[in-house]
BAFI-3210 file (N, C-alpha, C; in Angstrom, 3 decimals, decimal comma, padded with zeros to 6 digits):
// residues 180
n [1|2|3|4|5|6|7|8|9|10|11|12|13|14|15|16|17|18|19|20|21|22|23|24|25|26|27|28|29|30|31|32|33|34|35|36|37|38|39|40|41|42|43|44|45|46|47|48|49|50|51|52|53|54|55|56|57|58|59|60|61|62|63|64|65|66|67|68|69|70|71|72|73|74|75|76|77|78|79|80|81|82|83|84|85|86|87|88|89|90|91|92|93|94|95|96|97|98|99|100|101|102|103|104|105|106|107|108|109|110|111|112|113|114|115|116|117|118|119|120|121|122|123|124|125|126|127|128|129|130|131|132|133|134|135|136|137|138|139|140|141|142|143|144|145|146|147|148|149|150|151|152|153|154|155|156|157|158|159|160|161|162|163|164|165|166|167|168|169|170|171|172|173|174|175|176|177|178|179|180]
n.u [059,749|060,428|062,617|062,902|061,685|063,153|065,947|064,547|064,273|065,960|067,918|066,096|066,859|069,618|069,682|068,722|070,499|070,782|071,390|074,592|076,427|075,845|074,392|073,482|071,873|072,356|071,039|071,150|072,032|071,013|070,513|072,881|074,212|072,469|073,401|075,975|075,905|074,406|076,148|078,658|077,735|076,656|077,738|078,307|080,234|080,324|078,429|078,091|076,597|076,970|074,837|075,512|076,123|076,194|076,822|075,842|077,082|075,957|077,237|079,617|080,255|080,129|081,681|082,271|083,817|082,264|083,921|085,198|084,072|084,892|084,629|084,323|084,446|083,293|082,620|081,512|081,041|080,022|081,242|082,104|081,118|080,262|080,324|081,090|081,127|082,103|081,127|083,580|083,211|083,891|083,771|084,842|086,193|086,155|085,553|085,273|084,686|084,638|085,982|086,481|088,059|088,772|089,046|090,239|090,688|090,926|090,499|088,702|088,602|087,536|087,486|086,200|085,536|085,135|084,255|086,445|085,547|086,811|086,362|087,189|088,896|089,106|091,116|091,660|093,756|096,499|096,173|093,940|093,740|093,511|092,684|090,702|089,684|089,026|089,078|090,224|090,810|092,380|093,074|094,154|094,701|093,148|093,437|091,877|092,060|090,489|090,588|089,699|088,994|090,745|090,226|091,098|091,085|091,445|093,198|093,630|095,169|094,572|094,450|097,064|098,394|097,611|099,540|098,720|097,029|095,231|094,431|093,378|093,320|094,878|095,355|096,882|097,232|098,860|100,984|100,177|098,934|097,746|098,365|096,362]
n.v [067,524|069,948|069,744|067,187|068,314|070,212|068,503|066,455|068,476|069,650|067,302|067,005|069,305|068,956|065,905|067,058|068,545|071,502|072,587|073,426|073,252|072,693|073,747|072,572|072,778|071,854|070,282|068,270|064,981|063,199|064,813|065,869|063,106|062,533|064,690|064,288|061,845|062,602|064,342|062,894|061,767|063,734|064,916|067,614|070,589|071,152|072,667|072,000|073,508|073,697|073,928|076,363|074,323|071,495|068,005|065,035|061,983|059,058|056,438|056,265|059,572|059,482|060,569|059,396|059,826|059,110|056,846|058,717|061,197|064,668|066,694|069,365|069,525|071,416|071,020|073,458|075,837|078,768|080,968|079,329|077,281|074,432|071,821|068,153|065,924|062,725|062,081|060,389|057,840|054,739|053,779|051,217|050,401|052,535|056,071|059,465|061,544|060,739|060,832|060,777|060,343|058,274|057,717|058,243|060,721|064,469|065,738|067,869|068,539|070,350|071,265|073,354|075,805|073,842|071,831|068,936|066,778|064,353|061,577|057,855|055,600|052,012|049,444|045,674|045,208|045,926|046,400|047,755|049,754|052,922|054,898|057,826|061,471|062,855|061,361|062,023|061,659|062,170|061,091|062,103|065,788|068,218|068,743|070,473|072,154|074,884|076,960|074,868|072,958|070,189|067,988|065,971|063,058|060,038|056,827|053,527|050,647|047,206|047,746|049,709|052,377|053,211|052,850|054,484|055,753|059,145|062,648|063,566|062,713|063,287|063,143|063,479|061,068|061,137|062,811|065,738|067,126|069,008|069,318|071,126]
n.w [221,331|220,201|219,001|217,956|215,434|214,117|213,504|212,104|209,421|209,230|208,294|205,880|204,267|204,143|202,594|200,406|199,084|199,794|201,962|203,059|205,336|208,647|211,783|214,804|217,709|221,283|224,639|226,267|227,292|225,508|223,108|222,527|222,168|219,391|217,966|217,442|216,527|213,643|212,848|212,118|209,552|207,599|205,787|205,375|206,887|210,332|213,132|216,239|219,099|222,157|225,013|227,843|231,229|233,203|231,583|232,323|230,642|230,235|229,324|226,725|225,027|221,346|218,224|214,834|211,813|208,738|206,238|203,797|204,789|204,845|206,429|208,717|212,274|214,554|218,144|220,556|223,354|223,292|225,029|227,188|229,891|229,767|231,027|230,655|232,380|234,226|237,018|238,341|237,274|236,643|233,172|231,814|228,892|227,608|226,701|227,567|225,708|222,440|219,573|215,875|213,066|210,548|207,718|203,972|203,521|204,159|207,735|210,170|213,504|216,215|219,198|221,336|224,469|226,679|229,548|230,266|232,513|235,354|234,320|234,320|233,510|232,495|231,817|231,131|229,816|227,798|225,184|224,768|226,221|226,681|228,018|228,256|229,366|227,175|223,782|220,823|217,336|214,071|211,284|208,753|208,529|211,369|214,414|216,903|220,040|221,670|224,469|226,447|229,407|230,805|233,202|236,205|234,763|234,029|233,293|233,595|234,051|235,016|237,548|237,732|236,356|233,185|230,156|228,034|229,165|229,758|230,162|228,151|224,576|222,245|217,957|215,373|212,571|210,128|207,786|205,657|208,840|211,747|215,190|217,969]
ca.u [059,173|060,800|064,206|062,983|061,285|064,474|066,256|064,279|064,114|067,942|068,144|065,785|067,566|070,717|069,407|068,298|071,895|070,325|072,541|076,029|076,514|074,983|074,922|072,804|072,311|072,451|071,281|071,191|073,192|070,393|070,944|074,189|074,711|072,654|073,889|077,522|075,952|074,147|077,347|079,102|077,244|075,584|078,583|078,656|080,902|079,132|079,105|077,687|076,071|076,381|074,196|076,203|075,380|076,297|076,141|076,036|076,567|076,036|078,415|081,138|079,688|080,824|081,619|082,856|083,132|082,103|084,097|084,942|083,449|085,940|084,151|085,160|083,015|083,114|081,776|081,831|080,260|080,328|081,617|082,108|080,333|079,733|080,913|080,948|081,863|081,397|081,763|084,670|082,451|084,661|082,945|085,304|087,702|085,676|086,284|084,334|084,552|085,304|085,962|087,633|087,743|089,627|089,169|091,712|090,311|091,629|089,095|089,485|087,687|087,679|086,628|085,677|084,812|084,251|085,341|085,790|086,394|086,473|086,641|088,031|088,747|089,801|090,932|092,125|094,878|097,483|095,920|092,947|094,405|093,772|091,767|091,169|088,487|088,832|089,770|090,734|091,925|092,199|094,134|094,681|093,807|093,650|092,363|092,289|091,470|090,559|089,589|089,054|089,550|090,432|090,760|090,886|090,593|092,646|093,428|093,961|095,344|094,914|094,764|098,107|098,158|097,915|100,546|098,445|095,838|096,090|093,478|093,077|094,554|094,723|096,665|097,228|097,912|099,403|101,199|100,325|098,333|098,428|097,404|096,973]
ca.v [067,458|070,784|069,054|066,181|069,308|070,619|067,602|066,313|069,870|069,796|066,569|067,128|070,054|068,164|065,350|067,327|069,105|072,918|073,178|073,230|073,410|072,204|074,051|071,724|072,842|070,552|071,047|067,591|064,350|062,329|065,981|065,708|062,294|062,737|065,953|063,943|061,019|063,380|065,574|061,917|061,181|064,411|065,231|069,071|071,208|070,974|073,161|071,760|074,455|072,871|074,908|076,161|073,520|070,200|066,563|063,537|061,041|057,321|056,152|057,450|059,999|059,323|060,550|058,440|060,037|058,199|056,926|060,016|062,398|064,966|067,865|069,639|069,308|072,067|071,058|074,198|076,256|079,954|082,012|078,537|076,820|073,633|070,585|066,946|065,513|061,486|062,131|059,695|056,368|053,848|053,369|050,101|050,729|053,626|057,358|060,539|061,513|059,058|061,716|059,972|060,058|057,231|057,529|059,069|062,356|065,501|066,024|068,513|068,241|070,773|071,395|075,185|076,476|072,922|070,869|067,391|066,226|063,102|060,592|056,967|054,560|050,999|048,096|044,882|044,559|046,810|047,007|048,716|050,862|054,184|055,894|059,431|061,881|063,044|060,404|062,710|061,103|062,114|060,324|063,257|066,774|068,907|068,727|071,623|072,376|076,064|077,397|074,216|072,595|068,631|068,208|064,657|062,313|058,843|055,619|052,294|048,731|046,143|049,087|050,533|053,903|052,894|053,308|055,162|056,320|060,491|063,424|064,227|061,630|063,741|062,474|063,269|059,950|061,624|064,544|066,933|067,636|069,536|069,668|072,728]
ca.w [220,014|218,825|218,712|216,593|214,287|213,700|213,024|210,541|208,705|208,883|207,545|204,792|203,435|203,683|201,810|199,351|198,995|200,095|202,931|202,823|206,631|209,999|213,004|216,146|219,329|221,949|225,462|227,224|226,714|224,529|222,153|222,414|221,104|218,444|216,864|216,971|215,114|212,767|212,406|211,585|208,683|206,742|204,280|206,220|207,670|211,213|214,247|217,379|220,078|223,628|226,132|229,351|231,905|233,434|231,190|232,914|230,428|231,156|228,093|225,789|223,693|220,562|216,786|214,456|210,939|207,814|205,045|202,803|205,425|204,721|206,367|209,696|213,221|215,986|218,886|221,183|224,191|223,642|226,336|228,338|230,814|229,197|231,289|230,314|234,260|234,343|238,503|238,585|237,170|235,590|231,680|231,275|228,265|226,880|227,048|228,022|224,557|221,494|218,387|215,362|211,564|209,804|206,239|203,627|203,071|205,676|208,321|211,143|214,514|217,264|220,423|221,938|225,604|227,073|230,396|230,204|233,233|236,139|234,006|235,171|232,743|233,048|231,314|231,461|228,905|227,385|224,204|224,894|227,676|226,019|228,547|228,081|229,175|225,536|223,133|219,437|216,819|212,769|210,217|208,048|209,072|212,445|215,603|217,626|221,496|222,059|225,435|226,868|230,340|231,043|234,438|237,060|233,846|234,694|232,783|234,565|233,603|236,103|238,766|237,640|235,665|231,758|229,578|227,047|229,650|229,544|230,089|226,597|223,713|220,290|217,398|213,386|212,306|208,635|207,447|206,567|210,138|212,981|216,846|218,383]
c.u [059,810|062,054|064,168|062,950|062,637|065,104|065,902|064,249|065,637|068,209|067,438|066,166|068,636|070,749|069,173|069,175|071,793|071,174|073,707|076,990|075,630|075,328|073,423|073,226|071,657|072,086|071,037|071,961|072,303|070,999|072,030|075,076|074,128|073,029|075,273|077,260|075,509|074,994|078,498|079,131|076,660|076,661|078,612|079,839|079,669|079,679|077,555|077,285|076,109|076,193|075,528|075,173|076,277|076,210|077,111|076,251|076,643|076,704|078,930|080,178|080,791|080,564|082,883|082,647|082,978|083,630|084,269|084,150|084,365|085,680|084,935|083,706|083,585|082,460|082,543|080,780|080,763|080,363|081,889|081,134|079,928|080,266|080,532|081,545|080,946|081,201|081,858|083,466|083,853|083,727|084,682|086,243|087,165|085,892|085,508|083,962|085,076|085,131|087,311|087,315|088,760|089,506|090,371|091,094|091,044|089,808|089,602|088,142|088,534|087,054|086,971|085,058|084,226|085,179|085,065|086,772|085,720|085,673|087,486|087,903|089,232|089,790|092,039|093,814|095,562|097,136|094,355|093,107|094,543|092,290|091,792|089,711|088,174|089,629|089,911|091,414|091,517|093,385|095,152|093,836|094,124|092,857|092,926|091,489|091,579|089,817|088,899|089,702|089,498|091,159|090,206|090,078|091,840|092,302|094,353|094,336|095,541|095,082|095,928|097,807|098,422|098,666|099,817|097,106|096,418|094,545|092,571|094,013|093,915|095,917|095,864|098,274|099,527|099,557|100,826|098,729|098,801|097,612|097,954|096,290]
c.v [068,491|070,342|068,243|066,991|068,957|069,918|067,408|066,974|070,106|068,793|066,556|067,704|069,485|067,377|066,052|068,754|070,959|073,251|072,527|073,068|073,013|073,288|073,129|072,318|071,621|071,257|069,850|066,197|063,398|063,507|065,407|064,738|061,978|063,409|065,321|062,541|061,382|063,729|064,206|061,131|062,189|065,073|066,873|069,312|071,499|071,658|072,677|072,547|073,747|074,163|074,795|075,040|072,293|069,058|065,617|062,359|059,616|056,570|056,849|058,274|060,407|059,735|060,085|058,827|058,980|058,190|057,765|061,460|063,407|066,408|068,048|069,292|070,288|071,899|072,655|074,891|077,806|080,369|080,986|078,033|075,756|072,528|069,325|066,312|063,744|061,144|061,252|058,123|056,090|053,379|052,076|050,802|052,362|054,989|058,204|061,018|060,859|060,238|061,357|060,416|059,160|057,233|058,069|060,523|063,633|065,476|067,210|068,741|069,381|070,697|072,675|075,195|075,113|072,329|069,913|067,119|064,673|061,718|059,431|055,825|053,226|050,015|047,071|044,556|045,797|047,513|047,973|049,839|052,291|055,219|057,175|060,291|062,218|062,538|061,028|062,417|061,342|061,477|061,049|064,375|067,613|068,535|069,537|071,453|073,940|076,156|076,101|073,511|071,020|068,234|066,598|063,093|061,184|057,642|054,714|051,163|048,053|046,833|049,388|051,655|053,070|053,264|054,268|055,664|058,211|060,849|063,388|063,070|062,686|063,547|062,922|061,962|060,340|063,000|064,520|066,846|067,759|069,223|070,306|072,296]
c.w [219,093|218,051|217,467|215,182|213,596|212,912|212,008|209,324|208,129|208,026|205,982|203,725|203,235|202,854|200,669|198,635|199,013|200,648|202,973|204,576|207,938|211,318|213,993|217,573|220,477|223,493|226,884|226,649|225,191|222,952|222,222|221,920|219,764|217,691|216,706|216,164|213,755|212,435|211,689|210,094|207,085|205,403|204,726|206,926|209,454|212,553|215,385|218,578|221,024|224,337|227,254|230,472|232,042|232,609|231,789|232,429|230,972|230,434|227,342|224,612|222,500|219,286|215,993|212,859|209,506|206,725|204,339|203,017|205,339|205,046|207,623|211,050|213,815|216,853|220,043|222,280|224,378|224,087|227,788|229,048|230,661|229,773|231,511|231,456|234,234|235,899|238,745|238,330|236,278|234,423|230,963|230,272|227,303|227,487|227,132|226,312|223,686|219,779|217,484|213,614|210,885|208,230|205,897|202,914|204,676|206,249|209,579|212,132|215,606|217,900|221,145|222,921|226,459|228,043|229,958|231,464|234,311|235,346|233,744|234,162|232,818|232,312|231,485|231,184|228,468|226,086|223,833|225,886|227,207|226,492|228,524|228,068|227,726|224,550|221,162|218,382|215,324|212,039|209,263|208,345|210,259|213,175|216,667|218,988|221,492|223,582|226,222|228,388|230,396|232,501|234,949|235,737|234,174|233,683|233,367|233,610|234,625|236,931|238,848|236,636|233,940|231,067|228,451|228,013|229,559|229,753|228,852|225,416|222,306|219,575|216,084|213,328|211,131|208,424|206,186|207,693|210,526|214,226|217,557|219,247]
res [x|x|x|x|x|x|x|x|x|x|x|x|x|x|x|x|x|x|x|x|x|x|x|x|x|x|x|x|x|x|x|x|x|x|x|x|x|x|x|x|x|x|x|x|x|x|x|x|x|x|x|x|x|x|x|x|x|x|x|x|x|x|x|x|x|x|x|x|x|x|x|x|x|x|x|x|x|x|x|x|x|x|x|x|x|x|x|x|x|x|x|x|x|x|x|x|x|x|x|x|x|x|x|x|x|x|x|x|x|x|x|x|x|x|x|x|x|x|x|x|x|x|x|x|x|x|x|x|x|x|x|x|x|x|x|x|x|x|x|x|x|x|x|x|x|x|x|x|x|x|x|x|x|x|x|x|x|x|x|x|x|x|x|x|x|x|x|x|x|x|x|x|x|x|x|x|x|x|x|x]
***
């Protein structure tokens, strides 16, 4: 119940253009995917708190930013300890994490102090074959990895190794960006 508090308290001020910033802490996976659809949508610069600890999720947790979202996200785990472990399930063509912004504004997405690991991805065809425990992708902008570990993450086609399967997939579509 205090979670929802929060939330709504956050969102209210947001709506009502008070706060200029988000920070959400997160400390299990239901948290955890909403503070990345919240952080998707609120027109903020947004930093994400994941508790040290284990998440298990049971699908791709995903952010996906809006249209003209042109803010930044941090998701991070201060001082470490924070690991996202799918222990080795195949989630079909989807990815441990799914962090994207497509519009034409810069956006810049990191990630701080976090594993992502044993995740097994698999698909049929060539063009979805873009398994990746952490799937990163901005159009214009940065996307940074600090301090982070991606360990036993695999992408399959037709039970051969995917041509675009990889640990980690981060990409600046457009210059100017970087990835650090």
């Amino acid at each position: 119940m205090q979670r929802k508090f929060h939330l709504i308290a956050w969102s209210v001020l947001a709506w009502a253009g008070i706060a200029t910033a988000a920070t959400i802490e997160v400390g299990d996976e239901l948290e955890f995917q909403d503070a990345l659809t919240a952080a998707s949508t609120n027109g903020q610069d947004d930093v994400i708190n994941v508790v040290s600890g284990t998440y298990w999720p049971e699908s791709t947790l995903t952010y996906n930013a809006a249209t003209g979202e042109n803010k930044s996200v941090t998701i991070q785990c201060v001082g470490g300890g924070a690991v996202i472990d799918a222990g080795g399930i195949y989630f079909g063509d989807s990815r441990g994490l799914w962090l994207t912004s497509t519009g034409n504004v810069a956006h810049t997405i990191i990630l701080d102090g976090l594993t992502v690991r044993n995740f097994h991805t698999f698909s049929t065809d060539k063009q979805s074959g873009r398994g990746a425990g952490a799937f990163i992708y901005t159009r214009w902008g940065q996307v940074m990895l600090r301090n982070c570990t991606i360990a036993n993450n695999q992408g399959k086609e037709m039970l051969a190794p995917a041509i675009d399967g990889a640990g980690v997939w981060l990409s600046v579509n457009s210059s100017p960006g970087t990835v650090t």
